[in-house]
Each structure stands twice: as C-alpha cells, then as structure tokens.
TORMARMI-128059 format. One record per residue (C-alpha): x, y, z; residue number from 0. Coordinates in steps of 0.02 Angstrom, whole numbers. Example, Ala and Ser with C-alpha at 12.3 -4.5 7.8 and 13.67 -1.06 7.14 Angstrom:
[[615; -225; 390]; 0]
[[684; -53; 357]; 1]
This chain:
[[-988; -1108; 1625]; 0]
[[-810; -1070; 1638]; 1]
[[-847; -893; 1686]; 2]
[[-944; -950; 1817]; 3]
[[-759; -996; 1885]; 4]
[[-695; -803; 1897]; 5]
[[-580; -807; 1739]; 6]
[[-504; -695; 1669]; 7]
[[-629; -631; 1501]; 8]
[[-469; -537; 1421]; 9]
[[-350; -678; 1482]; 10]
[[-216; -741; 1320]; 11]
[[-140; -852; 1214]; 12]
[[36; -865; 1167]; 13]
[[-26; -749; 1010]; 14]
[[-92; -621; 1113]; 15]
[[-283; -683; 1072]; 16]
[[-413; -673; 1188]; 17]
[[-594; -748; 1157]; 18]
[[-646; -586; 1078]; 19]
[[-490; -599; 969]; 20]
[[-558; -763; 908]; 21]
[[-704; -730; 824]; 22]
[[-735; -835; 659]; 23]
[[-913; -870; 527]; 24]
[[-980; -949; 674]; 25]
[[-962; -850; 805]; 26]
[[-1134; -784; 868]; 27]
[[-1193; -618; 943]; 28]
[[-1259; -676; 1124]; 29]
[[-1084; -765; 1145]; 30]
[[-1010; -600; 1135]; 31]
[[-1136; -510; 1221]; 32]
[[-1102; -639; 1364]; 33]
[[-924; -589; 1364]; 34]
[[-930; -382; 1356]; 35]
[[-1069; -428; 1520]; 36]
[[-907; -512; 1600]; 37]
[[-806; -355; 1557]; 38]
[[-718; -434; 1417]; 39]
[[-657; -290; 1304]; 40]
[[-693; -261; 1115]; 41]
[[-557; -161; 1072]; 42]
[[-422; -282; 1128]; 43]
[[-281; -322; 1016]; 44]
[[-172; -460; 985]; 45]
[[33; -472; 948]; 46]
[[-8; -434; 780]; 47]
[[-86; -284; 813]; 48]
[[-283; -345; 763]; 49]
[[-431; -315; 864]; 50]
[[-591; -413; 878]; 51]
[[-670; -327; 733]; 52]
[[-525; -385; 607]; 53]
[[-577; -546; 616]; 54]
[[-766; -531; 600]; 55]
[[-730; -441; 436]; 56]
[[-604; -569; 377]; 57]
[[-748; -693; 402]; 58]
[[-869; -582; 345]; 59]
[[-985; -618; 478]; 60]
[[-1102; -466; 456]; 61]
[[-1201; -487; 612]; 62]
[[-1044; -488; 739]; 63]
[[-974; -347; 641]; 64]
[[-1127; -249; 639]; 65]
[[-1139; -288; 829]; 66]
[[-958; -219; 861]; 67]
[[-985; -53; 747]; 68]
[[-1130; -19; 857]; 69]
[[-1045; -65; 1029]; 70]
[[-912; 62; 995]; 71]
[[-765; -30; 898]; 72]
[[-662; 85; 808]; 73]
[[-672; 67; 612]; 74]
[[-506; 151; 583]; 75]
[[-389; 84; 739]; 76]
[[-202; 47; 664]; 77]
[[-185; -140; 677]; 78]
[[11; -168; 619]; 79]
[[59; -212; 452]; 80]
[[-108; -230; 403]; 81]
[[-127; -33; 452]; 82]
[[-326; -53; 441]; 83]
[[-465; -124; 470]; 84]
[[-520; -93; 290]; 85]
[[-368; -168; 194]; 86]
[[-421; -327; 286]; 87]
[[-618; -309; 208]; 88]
[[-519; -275; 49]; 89]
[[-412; -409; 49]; 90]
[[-488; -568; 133]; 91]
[[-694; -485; 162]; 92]
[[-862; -470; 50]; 93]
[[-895; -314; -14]; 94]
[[-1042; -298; 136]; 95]
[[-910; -278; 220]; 96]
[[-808; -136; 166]; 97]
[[-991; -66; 128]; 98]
[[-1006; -71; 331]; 99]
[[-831; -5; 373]; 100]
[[-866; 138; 240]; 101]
[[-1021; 177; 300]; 102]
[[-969; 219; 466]; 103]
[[-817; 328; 412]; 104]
[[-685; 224; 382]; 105]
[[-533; 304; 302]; 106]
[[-501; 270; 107]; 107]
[[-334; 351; 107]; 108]
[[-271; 236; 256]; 109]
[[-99; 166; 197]; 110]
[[-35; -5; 262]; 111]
[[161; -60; 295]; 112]
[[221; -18; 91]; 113]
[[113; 118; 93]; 114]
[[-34; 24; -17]; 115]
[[-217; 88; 1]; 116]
[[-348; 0; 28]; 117]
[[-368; -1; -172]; 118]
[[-215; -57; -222]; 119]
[[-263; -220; -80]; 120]
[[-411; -231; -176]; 121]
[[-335; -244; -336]; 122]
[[-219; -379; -282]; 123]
[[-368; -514; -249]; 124]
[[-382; -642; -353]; 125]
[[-556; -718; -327]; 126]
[[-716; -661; -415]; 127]
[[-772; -546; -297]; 128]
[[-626; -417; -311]; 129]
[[-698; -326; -455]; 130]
[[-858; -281; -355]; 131]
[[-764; -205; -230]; 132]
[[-641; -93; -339]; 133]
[[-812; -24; -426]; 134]
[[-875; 26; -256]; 135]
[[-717; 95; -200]; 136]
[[-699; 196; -353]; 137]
[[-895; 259; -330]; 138]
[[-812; 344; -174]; 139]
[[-769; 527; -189]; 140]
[[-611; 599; -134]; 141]
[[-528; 417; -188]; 142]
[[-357; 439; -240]; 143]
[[-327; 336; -392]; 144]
[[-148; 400; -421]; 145]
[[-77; 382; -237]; 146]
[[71; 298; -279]; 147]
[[130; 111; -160]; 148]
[[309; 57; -131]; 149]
[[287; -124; -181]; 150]
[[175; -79; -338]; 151]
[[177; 92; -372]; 152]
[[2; 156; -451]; 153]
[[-172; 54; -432]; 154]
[[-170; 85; -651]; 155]
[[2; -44; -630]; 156]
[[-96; -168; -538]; 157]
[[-236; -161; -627]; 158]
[[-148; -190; -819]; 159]
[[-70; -347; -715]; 160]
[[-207; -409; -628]; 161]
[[-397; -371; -678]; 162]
[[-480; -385; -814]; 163]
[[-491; -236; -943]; 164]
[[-655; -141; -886]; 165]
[[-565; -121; -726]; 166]
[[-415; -37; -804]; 167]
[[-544; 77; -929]; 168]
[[-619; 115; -744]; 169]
[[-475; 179; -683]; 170]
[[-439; 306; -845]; 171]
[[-599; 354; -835]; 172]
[[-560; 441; -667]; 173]
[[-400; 490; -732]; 174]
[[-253; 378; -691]; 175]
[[-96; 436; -727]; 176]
[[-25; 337; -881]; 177]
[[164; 386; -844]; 178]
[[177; 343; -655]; 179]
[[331; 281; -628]; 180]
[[352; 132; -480]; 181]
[[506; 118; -380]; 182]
[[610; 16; -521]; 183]
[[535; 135; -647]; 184]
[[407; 34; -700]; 185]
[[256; 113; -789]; 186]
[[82; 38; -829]; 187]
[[141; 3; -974]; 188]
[[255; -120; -929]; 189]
[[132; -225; -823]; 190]
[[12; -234; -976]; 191]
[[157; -296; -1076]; 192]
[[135; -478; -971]; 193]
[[-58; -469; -1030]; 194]
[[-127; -448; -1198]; 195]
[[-126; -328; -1356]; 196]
[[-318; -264; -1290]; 197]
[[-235; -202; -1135]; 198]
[[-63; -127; -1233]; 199]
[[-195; -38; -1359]; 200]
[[-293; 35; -1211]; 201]
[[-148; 108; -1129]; 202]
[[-97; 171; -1312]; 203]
[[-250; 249; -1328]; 204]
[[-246; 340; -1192]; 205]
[[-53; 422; -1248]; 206]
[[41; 294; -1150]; 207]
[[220; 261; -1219]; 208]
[[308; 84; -1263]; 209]
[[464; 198; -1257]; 210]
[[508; 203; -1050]; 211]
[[676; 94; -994]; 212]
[[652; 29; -798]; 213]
[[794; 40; -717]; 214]
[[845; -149; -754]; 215]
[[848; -70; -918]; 216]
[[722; -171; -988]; 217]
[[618; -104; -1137]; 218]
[[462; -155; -1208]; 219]
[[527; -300; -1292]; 220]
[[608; -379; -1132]; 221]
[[424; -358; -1054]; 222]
[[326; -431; -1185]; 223]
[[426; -595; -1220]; 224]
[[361; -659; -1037]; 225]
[[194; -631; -1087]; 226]
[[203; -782; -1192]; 227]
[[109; -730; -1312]; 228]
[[168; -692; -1487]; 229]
[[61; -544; -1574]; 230]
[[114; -460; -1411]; 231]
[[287; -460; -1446]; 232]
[[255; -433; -1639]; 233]
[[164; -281; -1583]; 234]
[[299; -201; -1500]; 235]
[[434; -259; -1640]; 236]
[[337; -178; -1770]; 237]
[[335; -25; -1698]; 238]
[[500; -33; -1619]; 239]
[[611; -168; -1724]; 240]
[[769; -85; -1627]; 241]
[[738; -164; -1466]; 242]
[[771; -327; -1520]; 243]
[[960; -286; -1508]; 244]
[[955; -197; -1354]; 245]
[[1008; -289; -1193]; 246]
[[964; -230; -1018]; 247]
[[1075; -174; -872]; 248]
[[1148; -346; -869]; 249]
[[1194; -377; -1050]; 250]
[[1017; -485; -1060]; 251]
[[931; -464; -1246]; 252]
[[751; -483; -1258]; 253]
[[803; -665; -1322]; 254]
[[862; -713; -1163]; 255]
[[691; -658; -1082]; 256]
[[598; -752; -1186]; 257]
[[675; -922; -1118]; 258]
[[610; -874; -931]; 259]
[[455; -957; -868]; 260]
[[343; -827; -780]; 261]
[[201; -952; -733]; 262]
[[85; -795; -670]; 263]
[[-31; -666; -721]; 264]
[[-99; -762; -847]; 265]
[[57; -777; -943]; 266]
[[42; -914; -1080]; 267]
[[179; -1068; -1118]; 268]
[[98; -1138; -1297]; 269]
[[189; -1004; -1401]; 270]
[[360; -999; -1345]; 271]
[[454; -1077; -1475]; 272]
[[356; -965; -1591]; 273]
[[413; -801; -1494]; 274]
[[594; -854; -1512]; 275]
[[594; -929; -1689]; 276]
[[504; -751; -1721]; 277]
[[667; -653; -1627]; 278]
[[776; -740; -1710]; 279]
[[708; -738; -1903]; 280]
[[722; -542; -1834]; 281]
[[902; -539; -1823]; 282]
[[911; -581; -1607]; 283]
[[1087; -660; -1590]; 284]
[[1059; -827; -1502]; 285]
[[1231; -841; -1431]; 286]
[[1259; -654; -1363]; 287]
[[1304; -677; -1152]; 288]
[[1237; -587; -1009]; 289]
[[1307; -564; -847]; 290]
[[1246; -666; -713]; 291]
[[1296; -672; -509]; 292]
[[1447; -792; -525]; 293]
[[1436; -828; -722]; 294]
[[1407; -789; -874]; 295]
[[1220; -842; -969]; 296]
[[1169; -861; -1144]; 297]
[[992; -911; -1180]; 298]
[[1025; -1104; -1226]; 299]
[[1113; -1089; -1049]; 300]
[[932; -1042; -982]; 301]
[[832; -1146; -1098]; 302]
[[929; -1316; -979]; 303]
[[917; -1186; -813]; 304]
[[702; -1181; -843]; 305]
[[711; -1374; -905]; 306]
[[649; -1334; -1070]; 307]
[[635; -1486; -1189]; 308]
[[712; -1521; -1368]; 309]
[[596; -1391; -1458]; 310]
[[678; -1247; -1395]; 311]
[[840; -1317; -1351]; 312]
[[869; -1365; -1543]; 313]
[[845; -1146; -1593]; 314]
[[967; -1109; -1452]; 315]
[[1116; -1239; -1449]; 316]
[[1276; -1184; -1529]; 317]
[[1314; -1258; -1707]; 318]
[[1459; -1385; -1665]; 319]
[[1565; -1295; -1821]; 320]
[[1535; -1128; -1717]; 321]
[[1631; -1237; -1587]; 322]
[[1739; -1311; -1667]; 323]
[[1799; -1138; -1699]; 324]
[[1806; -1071; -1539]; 325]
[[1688; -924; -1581]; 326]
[[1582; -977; -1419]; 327]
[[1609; -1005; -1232]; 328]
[[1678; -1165; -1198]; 329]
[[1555; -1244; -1103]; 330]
[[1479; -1425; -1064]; 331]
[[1308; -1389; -1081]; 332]
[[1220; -1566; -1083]; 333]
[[1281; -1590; -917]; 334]
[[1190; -1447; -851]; 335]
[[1042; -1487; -724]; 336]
[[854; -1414; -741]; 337]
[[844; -1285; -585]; 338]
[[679; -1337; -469]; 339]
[[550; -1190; -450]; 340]
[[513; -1130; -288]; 341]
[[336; -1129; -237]; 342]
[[221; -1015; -208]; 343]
[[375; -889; -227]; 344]
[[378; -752; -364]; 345]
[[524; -602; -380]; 346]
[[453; -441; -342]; 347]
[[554; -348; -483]; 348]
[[542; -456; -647]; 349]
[[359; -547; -573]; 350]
[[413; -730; -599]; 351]
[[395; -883; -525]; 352]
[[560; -919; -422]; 353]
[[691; -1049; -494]; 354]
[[833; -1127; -412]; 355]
[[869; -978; -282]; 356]
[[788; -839; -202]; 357]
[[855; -692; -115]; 358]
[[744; -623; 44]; 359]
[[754; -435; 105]; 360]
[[771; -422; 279]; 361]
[[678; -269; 321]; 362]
[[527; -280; 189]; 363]
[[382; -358; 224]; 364]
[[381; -517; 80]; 365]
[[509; -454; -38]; 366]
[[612; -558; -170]; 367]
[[735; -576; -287]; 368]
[[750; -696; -399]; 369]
[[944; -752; -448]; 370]
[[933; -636; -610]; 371]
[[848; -489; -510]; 372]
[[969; -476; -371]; 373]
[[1111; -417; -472]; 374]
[[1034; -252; -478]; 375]
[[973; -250; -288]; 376]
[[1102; -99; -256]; 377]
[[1002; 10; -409]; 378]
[[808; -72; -371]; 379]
[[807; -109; -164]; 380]
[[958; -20; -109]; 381]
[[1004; 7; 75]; 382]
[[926; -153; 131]; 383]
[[1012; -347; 140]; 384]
[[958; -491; 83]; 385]
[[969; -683; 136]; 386]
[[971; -814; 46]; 387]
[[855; -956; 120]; 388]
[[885; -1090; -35]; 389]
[[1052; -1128; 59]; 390]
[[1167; -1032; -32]; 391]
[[1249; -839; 6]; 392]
[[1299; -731; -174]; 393]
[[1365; -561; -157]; 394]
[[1261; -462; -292]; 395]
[[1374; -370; -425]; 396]
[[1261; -211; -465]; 397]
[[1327; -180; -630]; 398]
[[1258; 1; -611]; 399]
[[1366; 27; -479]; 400]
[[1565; -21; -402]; 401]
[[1509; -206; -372]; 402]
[[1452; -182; -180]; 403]
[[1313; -268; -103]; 404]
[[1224; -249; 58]; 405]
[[1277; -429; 84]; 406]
[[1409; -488; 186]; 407]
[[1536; -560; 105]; 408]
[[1601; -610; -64]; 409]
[[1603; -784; -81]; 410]
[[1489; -919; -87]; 411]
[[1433; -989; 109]; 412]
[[1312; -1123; 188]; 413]
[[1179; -1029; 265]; 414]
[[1049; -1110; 391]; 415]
[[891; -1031; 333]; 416]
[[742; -1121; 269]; 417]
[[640; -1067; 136]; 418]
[[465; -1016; 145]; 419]
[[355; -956; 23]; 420]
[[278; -779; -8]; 421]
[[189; -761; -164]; 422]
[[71; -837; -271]; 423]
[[154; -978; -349]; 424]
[[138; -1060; -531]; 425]
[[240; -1097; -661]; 426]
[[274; -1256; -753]; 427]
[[428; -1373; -697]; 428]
[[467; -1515; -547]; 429]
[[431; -1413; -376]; 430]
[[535; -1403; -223]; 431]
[[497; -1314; -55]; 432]
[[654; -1236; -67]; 433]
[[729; -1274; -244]; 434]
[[896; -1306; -163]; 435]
[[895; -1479; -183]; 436]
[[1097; -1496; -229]; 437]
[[1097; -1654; -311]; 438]
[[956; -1611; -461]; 439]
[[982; -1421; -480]; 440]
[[1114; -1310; -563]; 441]
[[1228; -1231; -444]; 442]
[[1267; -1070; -537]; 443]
[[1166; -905; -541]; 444]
C-alpha cells in the first residue's frame, strides 16, 4: 500500500537499513519480489557494512536466501567486521546454510576483522549444531586447518578449548600443527590444559609438548590449576614436579592460579581445595608474593579477592606465630572485600571470567584484560591503549619491560566510562554490571 504512495524502496533508518536490510524467519519471498518490482535493491548495505542476504542467513530462512543467490546477490561481498557472508552462516546460521553459500562459491579462506576464518567462527559456537558444521567445513578441500587468527591463533587451539574431542582428533587427522604458537605464545596445548586428561593425552599422542612457556610465562602447571580438575594437574606434576616452584612473569606460582575462578570452558569448582591441598603437600609455598598493578598478592590475598569461603581460606591464611614474627607482609586481611565478577566479560589472555576490573583495548574489536593480565599488556597487546570502564585508570607495569604503558598517566583517576560486556560470562560469585561497585569490592589490583 505504501508504495502505492511513491516512496522511496531503498529509503533508511538511522542504521542504514532499508526494508531489504530487514529481512528476518518470517520474511516471505513475494514481499521481496514486490520490492526488487519497485526497484528496491538487493545488494544494499547498511552502516555496518551487511547486505540483505546477511540477514536471511542469520535467520536461516532458506527460501529468501535461495531467492537472493538466484537474483544475483553476491555470496562473497565484504560486509565490515564480519568480513563475510559465510562467517555469519558460521556463526549465528544452520549448516543449510553455509551448504548454500558454499555451493555457490563462497570463499573458505575469507578472513574477518582478527583475521579468523570462517572455521575458527565455527569453532567458537556454542550450541549443538556447531559440530555439524566444522565436519562439513573440514569435508572441503583446499581448507586451511593451520591458518593461524590474531585473537586465537590455530582452529587445533580452539578446538582443545571448545569442542568436544572427536572434533580435535578431526582436526589431526588433516594434520594440525601441534606447536602453533598464538600471539601470547600459546600452543594447543595450553588450551587443553583448561579441559581434561583425554584431551592432554590426545595432544601427547600426537608429540605435543607440556614443556612451552607463553609469554606470561606460564607453564603447564599454571594452565592446569584453572581447569579445576585435579588428575589434570597431577598429570602434569608427575611428569614435571619442577613447575610447582616456578612462578610466571609476575612472580605468580601455580598456587596462586589455582585460587582464580575461571567459570568457562567447562572448568570445574568441586575440586579446588583438593588441587591446592595437593600443591601444597608438594612443597608450593603458600605465602610466596606476586606482583600485582598497585600491590603486592599472595594466594590467601586472592582466596578473599574471588570470595572464597573458610575451606580454602583455612590452607592459605598465615599461621599467627609466622606473624608474630614478622616473616610475612603485614597486612589486615579480614578486612578485605570479595571483588564482584563482571558479567558476561572474560580476559582474552588468561580466559577468565572478569573480577573487580577490566581493562578494554581501544582499537581491537572485544578485547580484555583482566586486572592480573594487564600487567603484561606492553609484552601480549603492545602498541595499543586500554580503558578502563569499571571506573578506575591503572598504569600497567610490564615487568618484561621499563614499566611503560600505553596508558596515560601514572596514577589512579575517575574515568566516565561504563562497562559493557563482551564475552561469554560464568563464573561463580555476587554479579555486577560493572563490578565497580566501591562500597562491596576491593580497591586494589
């Protein structure tokens, strides 16, 4: 009716949509057809950079998409961060969809804003219908399994994190690399360290090494303690009973690690007192110090930070004759206040759930450190700054470097910001939108 009126077909929003750009599980075929008769164009995009057909893939609505294909829409058009039309089938479609983008040509080796494939999108998903889709995509010849991302490096990475074995067995079978190093010098290895012993054996099997530092300076040991899960971290200690006493770029011992709260990746909470009763009978040193961004940490310190109850404070907390004696850091711990985890908010080099504070780059696309993390931003995300949206501006000390940050300034400062999430959240703890709540959360990173 409206176009019966003389408007404009390809007039838009305040987004950049037109009608064509809003295409959704409902939309039908003769609507459309109406609106290409009116001169409406199908290859429009948006401010975001999508077209029509991004969103009748993100629907999967196979008729309208079909439709498009055949009218001329072009399967491989860059769309923006999203780069194309097939990350989106990967990432939010069915797998009849990326069936119908691939079988009219488009582009497997198309790279998106952190230079992901469409695979490494694929192995990201988290419903039941990812695993479908990574078979077909591997079924594809001239697939690169080994093209390496800058968020995640290698698809083997993701897949040790985030699928389920067969998928990672998949992936060896058409020869991932077992060495490939990420950007923090992360190797598969160390994402199968969060998982289970089935996934460590694979990758052992296969002549992967528990042997490679990232450069945090994290071993094995520092990875497996997050998993939560104690024959995981008696695995690596009986094959490597020396890490135990080796700390990582920031003085940190595996101890230490063991008090974090991942809350992702299928990480497990039921066996922590176990892991650190375990380090300890081992020889860990409960009262060792690392360096943190305006303080110093031990791991009781972080056992009150993550709001940990009695069980594990009581193998932490300093003897009173140690005290007494002045052999530890002076410090009123009781008063110290459970840190609030930020949700849906995860650090993009350690992989944990946010507490407390979060540092945001301001170039990358969904990048963050958590308070721990950002210490080494000069030696892990150099050249880029960060803000702090919790409320609260620290100058990062890279202890790998002469102290300089790509912050401004050296001192704590009120910063307007507000926090939004970026990740999947999880985790155990009270949540906060922002976890900057300043009368209920320690103060010190």
């Amino acid at each position: 009716m409206l176009l019966l009126y003389n408007f404009d077909v390809d007039e838009k929003d305040k987004y950049g949509n037109t009608a064509f750009n809003k295409i959704t599980d409902k939309t039908t075929i003769p609507v459309l057809e109406t609106l290409k008769t009116w001169g409406a164009s199908i290859d429009i995009a948006n401010e975001e950079g999508e077209v029509p057909l991004c969103n009748a893939i993100r629907f999967s609505n196979e008729p309208v998409s079909n439709w498009l294909v055949k009218q001329g829409a072009n399967v491989n058009i860059s769309i923006g961060k999203q780069e194309s039309i097939l990350h989106i089938a990967c990432s939010e479609g069915s797998l009849e969809m990326v069936k119908l983008l691939r079988k009219n040509n488009a582009t497997l080796s198309s790279v998106n804003h952190d230079n992901s494939t469409p695979l490494h999108i694929a192995l990201l998903r988290s419903d039941e219908g990812k695993e479908a889709i990574v078979y077909y995509l591997l079924s594809m010849k001239g697939l690169d399994v080994n093209h390496s991302s800058e968020a995640w490096g290698s698809c083997l990475s993701i897949a040790c994190l985030n699928t389920g074995i067969n998928v990672v067995e998949a992936l060896l079978k058409r020869n991932a690399i077992v060495d490939s190093k990420d950007k923090m010098g992360r190797v598969p290895m160390h994402f199968a360290l969060y998982r289970t012993t089935t996934y460590i054996n694979t990758l052992l099997q296969a002549n992967a090494s528990l042997e490679t530092i990232d450069l945090m300076g994290r071993n094995a040991l520092h990875f497996a303690v997050v998993s939560g899960r104690l024959d995981v971290v008696t695995l690596v200690l009986n094959k490597h009973p020396d890490y135990i006493h080796q700390t990582d770029i920031d003085g940190w011992s595996p101890l230490m690690w063991a008090v974090r709260i991942c809350g992702k990746w299928d990480t497990r909470e039921d066996e922590r007192t176990k892991i650190i009763s375990e380090l300890i009978a081992r020889g860990a040193n409960p009262h060792i110090s690392g360096e943190g961004l305006d303080r110093k940490w031990t791991a009781c310190d972080l056992a009150y930070y993550y709001g940990h109850g009695r069980d594990v404070i009581d193998l932490l907390e300093p003897q009173d004759e140690m005290l007494e004696h002045g052999e530890l850091q002076d410090k009123d711990i009781d008063n110290q206040r459970a840190a609030k985890i930020i949700k849906d908010n995860y650090c993009d080099a350690c992989l944990l759930n946010n507490y407390g504070f979060r540092f945001q780059c301001d170039v990358c696309e969904d990048f963050d450190l958590c308070f721990k993390c950002y210490r080494s931003q000069n030696t892990i995300h150099p050249k880029h700054s960060f803000t702090n949206p919790s409320g609260r501006c620290v100058c990062a000390e890279d202890s790998s470097s002469d102290g300089s940050s790509s912050d401004s300034g050296s001192t704590e400062e009120e910063t307007s910001s507000e926090e939004e999430g970026n990740g999947s959240g999880g985790g155990s703890g009270e949540e906060s939108d922002d976890g900057s709540d300043a009368e209920s959360q320690n103060d010190s990173c």
